[in-house]
N, C-alpha and C positions, 0 to 999 in steps of 0.2 A: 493298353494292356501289353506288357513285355512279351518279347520271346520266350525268356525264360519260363514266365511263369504257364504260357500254351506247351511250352514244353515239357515241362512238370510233370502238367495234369496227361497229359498224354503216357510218361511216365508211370504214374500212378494207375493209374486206369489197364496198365498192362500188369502190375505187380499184385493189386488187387482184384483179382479177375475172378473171383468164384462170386456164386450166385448172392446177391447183394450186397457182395462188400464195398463196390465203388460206384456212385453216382454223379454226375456234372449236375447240381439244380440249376446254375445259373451261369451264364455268359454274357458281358454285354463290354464295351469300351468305357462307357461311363460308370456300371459299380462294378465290374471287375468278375472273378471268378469264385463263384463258390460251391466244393465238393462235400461229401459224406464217404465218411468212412467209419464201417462198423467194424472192431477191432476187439482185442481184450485187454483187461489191465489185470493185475493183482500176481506178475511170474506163474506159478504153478496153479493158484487158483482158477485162472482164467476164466474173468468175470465177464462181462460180454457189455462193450458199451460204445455206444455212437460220436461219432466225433464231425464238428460241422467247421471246414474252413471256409476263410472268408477270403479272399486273396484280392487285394485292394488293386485297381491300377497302376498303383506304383513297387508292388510286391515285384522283386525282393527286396526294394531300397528300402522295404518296412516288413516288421514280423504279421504273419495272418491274424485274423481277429478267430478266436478259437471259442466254438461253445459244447458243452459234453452232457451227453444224457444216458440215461441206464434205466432196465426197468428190473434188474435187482440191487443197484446202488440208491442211497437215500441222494436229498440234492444237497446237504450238506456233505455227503464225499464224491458227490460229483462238482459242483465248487470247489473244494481241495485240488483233486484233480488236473480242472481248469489253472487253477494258477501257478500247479508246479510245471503244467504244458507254458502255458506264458512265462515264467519265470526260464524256463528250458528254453524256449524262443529269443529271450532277450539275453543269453549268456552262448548263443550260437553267435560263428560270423556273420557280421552284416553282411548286403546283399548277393548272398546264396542261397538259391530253392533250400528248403527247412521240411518241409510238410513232412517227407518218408521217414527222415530223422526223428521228427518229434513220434510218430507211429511209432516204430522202433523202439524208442526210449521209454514211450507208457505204456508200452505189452510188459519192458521187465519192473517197471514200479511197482514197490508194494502195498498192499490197501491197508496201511496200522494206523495207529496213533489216532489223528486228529479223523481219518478216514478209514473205520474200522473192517475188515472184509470175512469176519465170521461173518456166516450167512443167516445165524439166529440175531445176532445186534443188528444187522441191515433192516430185518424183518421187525425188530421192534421200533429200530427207530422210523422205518416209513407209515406204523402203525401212527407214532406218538407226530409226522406233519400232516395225515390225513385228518379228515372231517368224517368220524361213524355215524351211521344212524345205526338205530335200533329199538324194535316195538317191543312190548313188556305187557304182560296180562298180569290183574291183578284181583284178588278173587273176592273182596268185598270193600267198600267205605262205608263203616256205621258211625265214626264221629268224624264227617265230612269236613267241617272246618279246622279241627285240628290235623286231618291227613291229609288236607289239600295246602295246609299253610307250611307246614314239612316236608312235601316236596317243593314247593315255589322256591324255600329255604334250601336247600341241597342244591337245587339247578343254578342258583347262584352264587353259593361257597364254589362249586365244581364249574362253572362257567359252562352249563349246559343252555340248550335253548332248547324248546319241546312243546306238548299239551298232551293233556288229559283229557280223555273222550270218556264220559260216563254215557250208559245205558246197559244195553244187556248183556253188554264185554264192558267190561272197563280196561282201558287202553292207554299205556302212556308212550306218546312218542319222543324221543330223544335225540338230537344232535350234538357232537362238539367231542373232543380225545376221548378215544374209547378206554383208555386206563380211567377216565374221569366216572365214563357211564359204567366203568365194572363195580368204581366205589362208588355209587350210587346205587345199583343194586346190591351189594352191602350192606349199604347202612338197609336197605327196605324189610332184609332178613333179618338184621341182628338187634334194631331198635324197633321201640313198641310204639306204633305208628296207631293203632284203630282200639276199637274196644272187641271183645267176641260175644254172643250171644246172650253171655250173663254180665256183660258194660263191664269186663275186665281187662285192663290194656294189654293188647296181645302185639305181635308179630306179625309180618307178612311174607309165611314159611310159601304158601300158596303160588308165590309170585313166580312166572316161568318168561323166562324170552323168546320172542315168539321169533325175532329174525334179528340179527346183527350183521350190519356188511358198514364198508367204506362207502360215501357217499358219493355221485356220480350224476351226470347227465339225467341219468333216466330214474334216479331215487330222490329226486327232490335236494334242497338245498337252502341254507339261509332264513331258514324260522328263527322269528323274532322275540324275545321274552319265552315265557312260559304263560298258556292259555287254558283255562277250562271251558270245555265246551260240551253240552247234552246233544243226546240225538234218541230218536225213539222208533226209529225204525232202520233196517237196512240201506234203504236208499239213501236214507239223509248221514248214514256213518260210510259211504262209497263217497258222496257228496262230500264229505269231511276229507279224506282222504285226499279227493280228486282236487281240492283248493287248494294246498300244499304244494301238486305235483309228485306225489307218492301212491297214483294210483298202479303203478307196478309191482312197487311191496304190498298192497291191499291184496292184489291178486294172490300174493304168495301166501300170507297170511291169513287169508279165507277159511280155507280145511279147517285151519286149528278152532276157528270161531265157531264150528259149524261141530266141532265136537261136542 
């Protein structure tokens, strides 16, 4: 591990000195030094994003390995990012400390073009690399095979993954881009999916969302195909739930069933 680069970091660690901007993760002579520095990018904007150096044993006779994260940037403009810092790193002088420089130069980059830093496009595009779920009440099936065959059909035009819980809620649960599960409930409103009480092909105006969130640790994950499944009592549709790993949304969703 150089001089330089213990002296750097010592550097650093005094010019970033408010409450969590500078962290050491790592020291060692064999992988080298690696810091964090949370910082902003976007000039005026200033978006707020993390930056992880990697400072190799032989830094500075080589550029840091640089990685960037954000939790208002998508990671297609934290990639961006990333490579115009590497790119900045390999049109600096070789072996001279870089890190503050490179800080420096991405607080005034601006977040356009390929990496857009309106914060309504940010927000749509992390909707469109997330994974939704989302439960759906639907208020009758009376030509059962014809509505259960048009949704199986939709989940896989829309590359959804999901089931259907019939009994005394009928219930469909949904994963995969939530622009996908909006045109899926779409089409439930605007095509004549069922018959009504006098076998005329109706609509299913009825249909309400019972919960929509991004998927996560604690909301389940990675259901497979689309599944129909009956249950006839409360416990065996908690049971249902709890095989998924989505007994967190059950609980949320309870009330509404209980209406």
């Amino acid at each position: 591990m150089s001089e330089a680069a213990l002296e750097e970091v010592s550097v650093l660690s005094s010019i970033y000195c408010g409450g969590g901007e500078f962290q050491l993760l790592q020291q060692s002579a064999q992988d080298g030094l690696m810091v964090q520095i949370n910082s902003t990018v976007g000039g005026e904007r200033r978006l707020d994003v993390s930056l992880l150096f990697h400072l190799h044993p032989s830094y500075p006779s080589c550029p840091p390995a640089i990685s960037v994260s954000s939790t208002v940037l998508s990671r297609t403009q934290c990639h961006n990012i990333r490579q115009k810092l590497l790119d900045q790193a390999a049109a600096l002088p070789p072996e001279e400390p870089m890190v503050h420089q490179l800080v420096e130069w991405m607080q005034c980059v601006e977040v356009t073009d390929g990496c857009r830093g309106a914060e309504e496009d940010v927000k749509k595009e992390r909707e469109k690399e997330e994974e939704w779920t989302a439960v759906l009440s639907l208020d009758h099936i009376r030509s059962r095979n014809r509505y259960i065959s048009l949704l199986e059909r939709w989940t896989q035009q829309l590359q959804l993954t999901g089931r259907l819980l019939l009994g005394r809620s009928i219930l469909v649960i949904l994963q995969g881009d939530r622009a996908n599960i909006k045109e899926f409930c779409r089409l439930l409103k605007t095509v004549k999916v069922d018959v009504d009480s006098s076998g005329k092909k109706c609509k299913e105006r009825m249909m309400k969302v019972l919960i929509e969130r991004p998927c996560s640790s604690s909301c389940g994950h990675g259901l497979q195909g689309f599944a129909v499944k009956n249950y006839e009592s409360l416990a065996e549709l908690t049971a249902a739930f709890q095989e998924i790993n989505m007994a967190e949304i059950y609980q949320q969703i309870l009330p509404s069933l209980s209406d």
